[in-house]
C-alpha positions as CSV (number, residue, x, y, z in Angstrom):
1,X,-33.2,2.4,-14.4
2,X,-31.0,5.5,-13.2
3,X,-29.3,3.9,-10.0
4,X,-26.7,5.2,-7.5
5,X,-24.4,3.1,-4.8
6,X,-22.9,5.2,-2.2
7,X,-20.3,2.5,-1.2
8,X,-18.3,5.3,0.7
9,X,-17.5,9.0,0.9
10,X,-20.4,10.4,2.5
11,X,-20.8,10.8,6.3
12,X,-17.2,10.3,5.8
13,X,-13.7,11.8,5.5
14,X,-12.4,9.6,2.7
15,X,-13.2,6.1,1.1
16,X,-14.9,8.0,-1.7
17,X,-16.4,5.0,-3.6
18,X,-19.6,5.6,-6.2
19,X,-21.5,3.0,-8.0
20,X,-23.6,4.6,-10.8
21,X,-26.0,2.3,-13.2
22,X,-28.3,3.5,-15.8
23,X,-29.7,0.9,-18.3
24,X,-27.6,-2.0,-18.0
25,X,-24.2,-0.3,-18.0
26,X,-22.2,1.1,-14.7
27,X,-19.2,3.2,-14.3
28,X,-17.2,4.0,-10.5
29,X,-16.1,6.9,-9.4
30,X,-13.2,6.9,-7.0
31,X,-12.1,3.8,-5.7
32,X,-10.7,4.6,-2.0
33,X,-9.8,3.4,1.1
34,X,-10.0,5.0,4.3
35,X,-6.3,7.4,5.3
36,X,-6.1,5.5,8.8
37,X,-4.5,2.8,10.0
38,X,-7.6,0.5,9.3
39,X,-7.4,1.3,5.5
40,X,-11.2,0.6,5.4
41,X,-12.6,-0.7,2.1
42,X,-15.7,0.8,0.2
43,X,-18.5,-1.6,0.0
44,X,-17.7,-3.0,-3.4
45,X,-18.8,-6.6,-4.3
46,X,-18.0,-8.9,-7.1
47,X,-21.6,-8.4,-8.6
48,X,-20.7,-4.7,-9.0
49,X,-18.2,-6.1,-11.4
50,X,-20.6,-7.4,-13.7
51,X,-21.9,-4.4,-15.3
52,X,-19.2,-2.6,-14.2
53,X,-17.6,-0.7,-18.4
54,X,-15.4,1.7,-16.7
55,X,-13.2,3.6,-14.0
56,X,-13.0,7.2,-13.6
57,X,-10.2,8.1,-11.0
58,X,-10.3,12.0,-10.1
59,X,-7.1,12.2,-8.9
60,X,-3.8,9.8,-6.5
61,X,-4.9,10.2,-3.0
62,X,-5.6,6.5,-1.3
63,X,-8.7,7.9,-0.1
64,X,-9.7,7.9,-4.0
65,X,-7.3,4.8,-5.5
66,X,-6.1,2.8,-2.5
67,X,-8.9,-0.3,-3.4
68,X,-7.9,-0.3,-6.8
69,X,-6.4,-3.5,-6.4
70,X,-10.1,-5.1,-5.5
71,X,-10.9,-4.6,-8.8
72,X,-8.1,-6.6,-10.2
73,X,-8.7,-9.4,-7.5
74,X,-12.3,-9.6,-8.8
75,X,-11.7,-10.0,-12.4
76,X,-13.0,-6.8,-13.8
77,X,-11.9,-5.6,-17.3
78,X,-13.0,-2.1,-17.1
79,X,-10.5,0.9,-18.4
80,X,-9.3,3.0,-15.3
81,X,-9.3,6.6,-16.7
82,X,-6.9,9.1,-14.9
83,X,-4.3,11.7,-16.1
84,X,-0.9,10.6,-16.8
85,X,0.2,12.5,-13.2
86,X,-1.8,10.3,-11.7
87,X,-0.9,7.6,-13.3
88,X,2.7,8.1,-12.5
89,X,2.1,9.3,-8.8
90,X,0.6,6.0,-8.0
91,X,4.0,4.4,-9.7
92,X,2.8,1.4,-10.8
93,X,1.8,0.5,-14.3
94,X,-1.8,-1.1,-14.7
95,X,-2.5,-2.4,-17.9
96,X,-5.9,-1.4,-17.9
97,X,-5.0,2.3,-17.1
98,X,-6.1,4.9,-19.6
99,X,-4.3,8.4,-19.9
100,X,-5.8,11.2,-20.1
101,X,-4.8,12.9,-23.4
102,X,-4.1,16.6,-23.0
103,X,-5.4,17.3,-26.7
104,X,-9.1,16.1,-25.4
105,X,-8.9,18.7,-22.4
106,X,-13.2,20.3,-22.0
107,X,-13.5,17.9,-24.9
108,X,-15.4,15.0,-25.8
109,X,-14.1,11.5,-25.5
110,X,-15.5,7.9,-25.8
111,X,-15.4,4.8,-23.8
112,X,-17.9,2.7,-25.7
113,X,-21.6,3.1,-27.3
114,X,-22.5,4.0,-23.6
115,X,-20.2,5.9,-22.1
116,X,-18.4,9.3,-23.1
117,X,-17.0,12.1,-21.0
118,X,-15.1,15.4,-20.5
119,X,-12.5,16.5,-18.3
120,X,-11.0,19.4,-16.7
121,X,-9.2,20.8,-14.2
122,X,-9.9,20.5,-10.1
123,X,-7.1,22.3,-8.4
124,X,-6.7,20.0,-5.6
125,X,-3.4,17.9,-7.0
126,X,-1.0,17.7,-9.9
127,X,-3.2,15.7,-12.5
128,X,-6.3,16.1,-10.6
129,X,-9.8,16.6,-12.5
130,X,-13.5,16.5,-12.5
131,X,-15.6,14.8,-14.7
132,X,-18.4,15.5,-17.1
133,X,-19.6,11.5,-17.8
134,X,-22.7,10.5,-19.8
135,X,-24.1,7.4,-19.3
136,X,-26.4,6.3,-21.3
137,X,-28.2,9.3,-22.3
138,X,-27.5,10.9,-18.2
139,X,-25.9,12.8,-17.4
140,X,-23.8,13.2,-14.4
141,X,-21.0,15.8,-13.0
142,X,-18.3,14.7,-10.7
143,X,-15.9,16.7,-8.9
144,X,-13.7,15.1,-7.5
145,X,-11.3,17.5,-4.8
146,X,-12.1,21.0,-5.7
147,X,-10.4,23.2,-4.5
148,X,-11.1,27.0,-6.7
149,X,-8.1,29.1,-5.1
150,X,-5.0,27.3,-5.3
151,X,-1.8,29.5,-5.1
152,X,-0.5,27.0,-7.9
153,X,-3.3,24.9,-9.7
154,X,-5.7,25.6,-12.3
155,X,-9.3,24.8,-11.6
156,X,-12.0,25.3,-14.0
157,X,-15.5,24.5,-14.7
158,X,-17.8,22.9,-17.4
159,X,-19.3,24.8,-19.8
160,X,-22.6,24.6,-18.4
161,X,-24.4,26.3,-20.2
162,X,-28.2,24.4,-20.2
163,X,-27.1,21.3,-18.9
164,X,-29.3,19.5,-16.5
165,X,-27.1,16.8,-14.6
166,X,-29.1,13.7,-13.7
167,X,-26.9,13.6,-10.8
168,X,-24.2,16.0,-9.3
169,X,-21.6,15.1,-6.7
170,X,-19.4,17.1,-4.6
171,X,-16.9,17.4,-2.7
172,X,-18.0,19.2,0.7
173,X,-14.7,18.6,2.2
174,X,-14.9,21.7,4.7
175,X,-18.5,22.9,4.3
176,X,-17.5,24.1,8.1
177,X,-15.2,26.1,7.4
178,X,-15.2,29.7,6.1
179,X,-11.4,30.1,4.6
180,X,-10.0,32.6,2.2
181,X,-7.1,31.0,0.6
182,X,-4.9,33.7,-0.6
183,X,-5.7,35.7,3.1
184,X,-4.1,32.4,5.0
185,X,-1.1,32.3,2.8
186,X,-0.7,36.5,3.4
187,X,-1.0,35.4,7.5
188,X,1.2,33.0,7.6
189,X,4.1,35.0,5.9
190,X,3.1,38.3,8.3
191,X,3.2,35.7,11.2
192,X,7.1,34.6,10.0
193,X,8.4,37.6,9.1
194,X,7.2,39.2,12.5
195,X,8.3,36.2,14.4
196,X,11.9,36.8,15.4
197,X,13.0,33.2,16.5
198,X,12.6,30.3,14.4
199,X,13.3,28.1,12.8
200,X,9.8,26.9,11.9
201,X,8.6,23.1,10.7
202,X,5.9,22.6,8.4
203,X,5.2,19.0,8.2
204,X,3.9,18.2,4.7
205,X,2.3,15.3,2.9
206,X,2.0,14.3,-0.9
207,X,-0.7,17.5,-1.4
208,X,-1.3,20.6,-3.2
209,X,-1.6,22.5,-0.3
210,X,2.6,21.2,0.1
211,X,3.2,22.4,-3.1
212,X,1.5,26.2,-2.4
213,X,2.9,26.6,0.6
214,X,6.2,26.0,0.0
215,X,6.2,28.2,-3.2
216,X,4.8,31.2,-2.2
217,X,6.9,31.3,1.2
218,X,10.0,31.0,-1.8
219,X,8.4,33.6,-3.8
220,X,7.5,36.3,-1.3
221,X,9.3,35.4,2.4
222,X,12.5,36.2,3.0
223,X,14.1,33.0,4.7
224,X,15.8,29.8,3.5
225,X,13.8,27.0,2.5
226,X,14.9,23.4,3.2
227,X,12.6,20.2,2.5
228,X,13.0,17.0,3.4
229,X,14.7,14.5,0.8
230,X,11.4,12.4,0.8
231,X,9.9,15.3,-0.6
232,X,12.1,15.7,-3.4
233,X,10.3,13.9,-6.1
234,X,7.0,15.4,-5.8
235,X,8.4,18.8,-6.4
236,X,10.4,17.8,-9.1
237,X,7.6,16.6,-10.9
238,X,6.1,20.1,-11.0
239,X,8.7,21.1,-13.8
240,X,7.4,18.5,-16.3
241,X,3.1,19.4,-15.8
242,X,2.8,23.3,-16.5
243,X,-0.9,22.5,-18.1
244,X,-1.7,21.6,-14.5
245,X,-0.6,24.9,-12.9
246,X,-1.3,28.8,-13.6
247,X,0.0,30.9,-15.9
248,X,3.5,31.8,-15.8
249,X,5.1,29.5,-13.3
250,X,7.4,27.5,-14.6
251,X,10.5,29.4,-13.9
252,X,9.6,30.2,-10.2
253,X,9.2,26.8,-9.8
254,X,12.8,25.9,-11.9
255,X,14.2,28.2,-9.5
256,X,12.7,27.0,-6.6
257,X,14.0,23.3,-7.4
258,X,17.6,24.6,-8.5
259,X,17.8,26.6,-4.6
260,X,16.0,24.5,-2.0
261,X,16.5,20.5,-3.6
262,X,20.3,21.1,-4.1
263,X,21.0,22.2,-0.5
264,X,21.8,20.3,2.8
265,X,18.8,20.3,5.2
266,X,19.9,22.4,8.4
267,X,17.8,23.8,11.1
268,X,18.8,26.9,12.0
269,X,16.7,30.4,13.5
270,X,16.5,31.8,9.9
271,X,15.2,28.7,8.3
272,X,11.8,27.6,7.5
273,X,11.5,23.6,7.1
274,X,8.9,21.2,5.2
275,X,9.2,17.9,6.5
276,X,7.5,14.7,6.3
277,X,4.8,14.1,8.6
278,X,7.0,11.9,10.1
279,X,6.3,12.2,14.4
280,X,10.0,10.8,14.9
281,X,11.6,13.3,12.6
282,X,9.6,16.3,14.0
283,X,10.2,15.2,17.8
284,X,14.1,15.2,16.8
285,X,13.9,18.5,15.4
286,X,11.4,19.3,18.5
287,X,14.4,18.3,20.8
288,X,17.4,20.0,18.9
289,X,16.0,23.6,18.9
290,X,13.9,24.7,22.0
291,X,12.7,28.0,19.7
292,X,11.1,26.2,16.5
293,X,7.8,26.9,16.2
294,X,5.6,24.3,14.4
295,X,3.2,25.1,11.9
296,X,-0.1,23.5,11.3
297,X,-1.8,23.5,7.9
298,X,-5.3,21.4,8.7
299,X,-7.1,19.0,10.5
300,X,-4.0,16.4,11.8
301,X,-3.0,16.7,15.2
302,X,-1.0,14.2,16.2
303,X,0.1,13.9,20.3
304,X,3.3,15.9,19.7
305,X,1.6,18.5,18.1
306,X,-0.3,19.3,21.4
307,X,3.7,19.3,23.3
308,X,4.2,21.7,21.0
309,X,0.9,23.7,21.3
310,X,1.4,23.6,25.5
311,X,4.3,25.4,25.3
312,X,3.0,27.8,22.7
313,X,5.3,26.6,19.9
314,X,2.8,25.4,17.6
315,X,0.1,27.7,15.6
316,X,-2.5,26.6,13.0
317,X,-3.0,28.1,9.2
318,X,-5.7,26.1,8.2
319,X,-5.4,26.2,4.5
320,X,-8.5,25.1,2.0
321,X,-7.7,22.0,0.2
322,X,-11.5,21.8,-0.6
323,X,-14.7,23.5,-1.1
324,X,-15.7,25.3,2.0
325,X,-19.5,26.9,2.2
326,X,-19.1,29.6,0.2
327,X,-17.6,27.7,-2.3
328,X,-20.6,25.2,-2.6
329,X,-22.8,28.1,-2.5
330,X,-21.2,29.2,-5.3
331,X,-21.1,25.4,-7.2
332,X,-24.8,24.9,-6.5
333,X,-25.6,28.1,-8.1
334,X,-23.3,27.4,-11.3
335,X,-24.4,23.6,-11.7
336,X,-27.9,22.6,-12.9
337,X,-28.9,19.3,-11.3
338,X,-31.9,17.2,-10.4
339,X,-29.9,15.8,-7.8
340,X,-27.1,16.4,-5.2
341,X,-24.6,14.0,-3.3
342,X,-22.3,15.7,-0.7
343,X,-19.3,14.0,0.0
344,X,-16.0,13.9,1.7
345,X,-17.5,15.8,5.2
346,X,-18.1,14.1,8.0
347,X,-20.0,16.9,9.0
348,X,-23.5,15.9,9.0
349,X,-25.3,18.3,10.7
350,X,-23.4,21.6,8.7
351,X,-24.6,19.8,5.3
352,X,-28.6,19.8,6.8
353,X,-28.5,23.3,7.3
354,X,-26.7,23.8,3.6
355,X,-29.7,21.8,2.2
356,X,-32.0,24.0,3.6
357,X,-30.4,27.1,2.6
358,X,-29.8,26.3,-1.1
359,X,-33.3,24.6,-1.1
360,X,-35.1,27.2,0.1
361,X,-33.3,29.8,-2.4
362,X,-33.5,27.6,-5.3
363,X,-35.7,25.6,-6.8
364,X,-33.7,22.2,-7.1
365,X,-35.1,18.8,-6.2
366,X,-33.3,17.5,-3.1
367,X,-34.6,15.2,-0.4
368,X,-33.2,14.7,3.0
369,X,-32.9,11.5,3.8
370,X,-30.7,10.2,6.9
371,X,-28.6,6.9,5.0
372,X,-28.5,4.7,7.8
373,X,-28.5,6.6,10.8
374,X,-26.6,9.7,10.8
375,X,-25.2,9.8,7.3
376,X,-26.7,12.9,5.3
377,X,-26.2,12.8,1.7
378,X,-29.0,15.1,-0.7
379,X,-30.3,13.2,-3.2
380,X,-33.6,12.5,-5.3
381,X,-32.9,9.2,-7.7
382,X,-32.9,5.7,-6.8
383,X,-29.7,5.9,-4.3
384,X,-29.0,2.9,-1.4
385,X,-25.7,3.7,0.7
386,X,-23.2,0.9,1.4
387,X,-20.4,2.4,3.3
388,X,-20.5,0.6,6.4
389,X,-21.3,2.2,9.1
């Protein structure tokens, strides 16, 4: 029997957890913990560990790896598949980790007598990817982050061709939101340019969205660039993982490391800074210069944000660091499935009318069922929801 957990993810923003069973054998996708202070746990339990033949881990955010450690405390012996990036961003060696090998890139690659795959690229992350998994004669496609139009990372498709996925799921991370990549990053350097006083703080986190960002203001803006030492690593790391990136990038992004890693942070009017999203660094910074202007790149808003947005310092560029609604449209077009799971949104009520749109324009199977109370995820095999609510 074809059967699907939903031990987090969906209703959700993070602690994207999947159970998936088909004849005896079960793999998981994602193994995340809430990014809070609670650090909430999917809904694993030890039996899941029982059939449990492997671990497919999309990419290094703790929304996706940070329960990991469960699966060590309960014994399990299953390979954790993830690229070598994301191996080393999560820094510490797990002997049951298995790197992705660049030579099978689109290619198939086997697990055991139940289980082979595919991979490619996702465009959310250094080392992130999507998967193409087949379990048992079923076939299922998982996303991971997507995000299409990254300034800086590749993201790609399967060949579908005539496959018919048993099961899809994806990442609806901002099915509310309507964003044109490549237009934000052309506002946000018309908004510096034109802006006469500065200097301007970008606080930053482990992202690809950092990594763009940062970049193109290099590439096509005309002021310094500092970033914070804590940032350091994760931009060095972009020299040595060109199969992750576009084409032709490497030396901007030598050059960018050579200028902007080598120089002493300062915080003057021409400068533009990428920070940590550290509140104590950002209120110092917010108390040295009574012109900086803050920029915001997505949904965090801490309470110094709003001191900042009172006096007019502060100004959003909401930047895509996942599939908004034209994007699924797109996806749902492209994929052929029998069924659908929507995850990462806590937006319930934007993925019912979604449903209904891509239902009613295309003959897919998809229920609506409410999983309990308010989560929505779309879906038509034998799927139970554990994630906690």
């Amino acid at each position: 029997m074809f059967r699907v957990e939903i031990l987090g993810g969906v209703g959700e923003y993070g602690r994207n957890c999947f159970y998936v069973e088909n004849a005896g054998s079960a793999i998981l996708l994602d193994c995340g913990v809430t990014n809070n202070l609670e650090k909430t746990l999917p809904s694993l339990n030890r039996e899941h560990m029982e059939k449990l033949e492997a671990v497919f881990i999309s990419h290094s955010h703790i929304d996706h790896t940070g329960a990991l450690y469960v699966l060590d405390e309960w014994g399990s012996h299953a390979p954790i598949i993830m690229s070598e990036q994301t191996a080393d961003q999560l820094g510490k060696f797990h002997p049951k980790t298995k790197t992705l090998d660049l030579k099978t890139y689109r290619k198939w690659s086997v697990v055991n007598e139940h289980i082979r795959f595919r991979w490619g690229f996702s465009g959310h992350l250094l080392g992130s990817v999507w998967y193409e998994i087949e379990l048992n004669g079923e076939t299922i496609f998982y996303s991971g982050d997507y995000v299409s139009d990254s300034y800086l990372h590749k993201a790609d498709l399967p060949d579908f061709g005539e496959t018919d996925y048993r099961l899809a799921l994806m990442d609806s991370g901002h099915i509310e939101k309507d964003i044109n990549n490549p237009d934000t990053l052309r506002q946000l350097l018309d908004y510096i340019d034109k802006t006469k006083e500065g200097p301007f703080i970008i606080p930053s986190s482990f992202s690809g969205k950092t990594a763009d960002w940062a970049l193109y203001l290099f590439q096509n803006g005309k002021r310094e660039i500092f970033v914070d030492n804590r940032l350091h690593a994760f931009f060095v790391a972009y020299e040595n993982a060109g199969v992750y990136l576009k084409e032709g990038l490497a030396s901007l992004i030598h050059t960018f490391n050579q200028t902007c890693l080598t120089q002493k942070f300062s915080f003057d009017s021409n400068s533009i800074c990428f920070v940590c999203e550290d509140e104590e660094m950002i209120e110092r910074l917010y108390e040295a210069c009574p012109n900086a202007k803050l920029i915001v790149t997505g949904y965090s808003k801490p309470p110094l944000y709003e001191q900042f947005n009172h006096e007019g310092r502060c100004i959003e560029f909401f930047y895509k660091t996942h599939p908004d609604k034209a994007d699924l449209r797109n996806l749902v077009k492209q994929i052929r499935a029998n069924e659908w799971i929507f995850f990462h949104s806590p937006y319930v009520n934007e993925l019912k009318v979604f449903k209904s749109e891509v239902s009613n324009n295309r003959p897919i199977r998809m229920e609506d069922r409410i999983i309990p109370d308010h989560i929505n995820c779309l879906f038509d095999c034998s799927i139970s929801s554990k994630s906690g609510y």
